[in-house]
Structure formats: structure tokens, C-alpha cells
C-alpha positions as CSV (number, residue, x, y, z in Angstrom):
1,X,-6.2,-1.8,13.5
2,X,-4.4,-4.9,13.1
3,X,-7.1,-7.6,14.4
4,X,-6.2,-11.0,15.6
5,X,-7.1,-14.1,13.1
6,X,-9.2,-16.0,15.2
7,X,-12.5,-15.2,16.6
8,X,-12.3,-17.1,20.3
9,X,-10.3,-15.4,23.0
10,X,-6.8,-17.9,23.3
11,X,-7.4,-18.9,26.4
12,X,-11.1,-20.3,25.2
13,X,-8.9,-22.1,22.1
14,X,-6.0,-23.5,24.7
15,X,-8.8,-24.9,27.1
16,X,-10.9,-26.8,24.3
17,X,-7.8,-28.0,22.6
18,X,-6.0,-29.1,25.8
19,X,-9.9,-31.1,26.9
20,X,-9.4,-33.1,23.4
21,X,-6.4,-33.9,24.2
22,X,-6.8,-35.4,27.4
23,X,-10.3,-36.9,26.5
24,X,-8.6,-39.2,23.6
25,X,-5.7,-40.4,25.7
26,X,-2.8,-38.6,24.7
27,X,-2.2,-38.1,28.1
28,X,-0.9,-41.5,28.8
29,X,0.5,-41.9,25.3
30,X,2.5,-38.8,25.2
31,X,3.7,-39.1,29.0
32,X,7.3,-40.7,27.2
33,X,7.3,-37.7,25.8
34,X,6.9,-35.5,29.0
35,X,9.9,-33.1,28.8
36,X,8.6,-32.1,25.1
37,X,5.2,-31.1,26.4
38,X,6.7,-29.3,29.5
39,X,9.1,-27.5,27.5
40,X,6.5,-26.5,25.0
41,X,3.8,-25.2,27.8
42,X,6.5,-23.2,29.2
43,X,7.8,-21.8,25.7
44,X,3.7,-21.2,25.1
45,X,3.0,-20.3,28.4
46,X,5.8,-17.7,28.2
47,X,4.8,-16.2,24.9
48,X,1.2,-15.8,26.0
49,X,2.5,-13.4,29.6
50,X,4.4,-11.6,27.4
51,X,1.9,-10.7,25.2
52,X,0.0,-9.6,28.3
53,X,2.7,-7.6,29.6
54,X,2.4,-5.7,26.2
55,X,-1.0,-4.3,27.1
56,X,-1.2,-0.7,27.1
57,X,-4.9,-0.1,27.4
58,X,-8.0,-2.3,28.0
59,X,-11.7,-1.3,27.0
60,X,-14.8,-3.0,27.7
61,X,-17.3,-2.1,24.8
62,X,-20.8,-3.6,24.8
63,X,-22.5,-5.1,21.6
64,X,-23.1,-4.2,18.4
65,X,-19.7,-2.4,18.5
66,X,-18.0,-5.7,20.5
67,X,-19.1,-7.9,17.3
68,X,-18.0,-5.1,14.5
69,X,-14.6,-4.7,16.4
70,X,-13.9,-8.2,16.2
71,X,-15.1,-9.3,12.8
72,X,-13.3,-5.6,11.6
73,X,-16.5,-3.5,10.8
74,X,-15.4,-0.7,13.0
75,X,-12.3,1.4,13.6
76,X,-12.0,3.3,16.9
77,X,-11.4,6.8,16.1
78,X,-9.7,8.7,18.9
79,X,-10.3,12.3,18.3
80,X,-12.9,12.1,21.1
81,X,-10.5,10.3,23.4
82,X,-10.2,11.9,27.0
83,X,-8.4,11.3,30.3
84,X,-5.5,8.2,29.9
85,X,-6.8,7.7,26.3
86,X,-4.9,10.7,24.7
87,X,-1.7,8.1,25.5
88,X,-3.2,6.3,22.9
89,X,-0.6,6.4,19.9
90,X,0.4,3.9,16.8
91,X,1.5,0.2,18.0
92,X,-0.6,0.5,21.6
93,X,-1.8,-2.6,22.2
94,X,-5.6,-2.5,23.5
95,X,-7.7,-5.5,24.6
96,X,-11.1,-5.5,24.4
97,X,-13.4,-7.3,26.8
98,X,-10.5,-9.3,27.8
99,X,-10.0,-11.5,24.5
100,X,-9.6,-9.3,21.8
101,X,-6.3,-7.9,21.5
102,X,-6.0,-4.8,18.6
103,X,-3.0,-3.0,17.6
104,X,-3.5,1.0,16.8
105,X,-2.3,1.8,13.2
């Protein structure tokens, strides 16, 4: 599995970035530049629900296996899978615990 680089769920990483930036000012500063930012939190905005849309399956796991998924420790194997989880093929797209996002090699 293909795991994603950082260890924060994105919407964790686009919440703290987005407090820095309007806790030193660049609100005001940048607001002559308002049709940039618009256009790029709709260009970001649209990347990130398409990535969503990809989704095929979503897990919730509980810790340790959480933390070895993650830090890429542990594979899923899928011999044992059952019910909707026999869909499960190369390229699905699982997230796990809603902010980590695997791809199945």
C-alpha cells in the first residue's frame, strides 16, 4: 500500500495553516489579491472532493494497528476478507479512520 506522506489527516493540516494565516494578517494584506486566493480554494477545494469521490472502501481500525498502518508497519492482507471486502482489488482506494487514505497494491 501506497501510504500518504504526511502523518495529520488534510483537513487537520488545511485548518492549522489557514489559522496562521489569518492570525499574522495576511488576511488584510492579501485581500488585493482576493481573486487569487478564491481561485486557488476552489482549484484546492476541488481536488480535495474528488479525491473523496475516489473512495472505495472506508475502515475504522483501532490502535496499535491504526499507528502501524500509518507510519507503514503493517499491510492489510485480504485473504480473510468477507462480505463487501472481496471488492477489494489493486488501486481501491481505502480510508482509514477518516484521515488516512491507502491505495491497495
Amino acid at each position: 500500500m501506497r501510504r500518504d506522506e504526511t502523518s495529520d489527516p488534510l483537513y487537520k493540516r488545511l485548518a492549522s495553516v489557514l489559522c496562521e494565516w489569518i492570525d499574522s494578517g495576511g488576511l488584510e494584506e492579501d485581500l488585493k489579491n482576493k481573486e487569487e486566493w478564491n481561485e486557488l480554494v476552489r482549484e484546492k477545494g476541488l481536488e480535495f472532493q474528488n479525491i473523496l469521490k475516489t473512495i472505495d472502501f472506508e475502515l475504522h481500525v483501532q490502535e496499535p494497528f491504526f499507528t502501524q498502518l500509518r507510519v507503514g508497519f503493517k499491510t492489510v492482507e485480504g485473504r480473510c476478507a468477507v462480505g463487501d471486502y472481496n471488492r477489494i482489488e489493486s488501486t481501491s482506494l481505502i480510508l482509514f479512520n477518516k484521515c488516512l487514505l491507502l491505495e491497495v497494491q
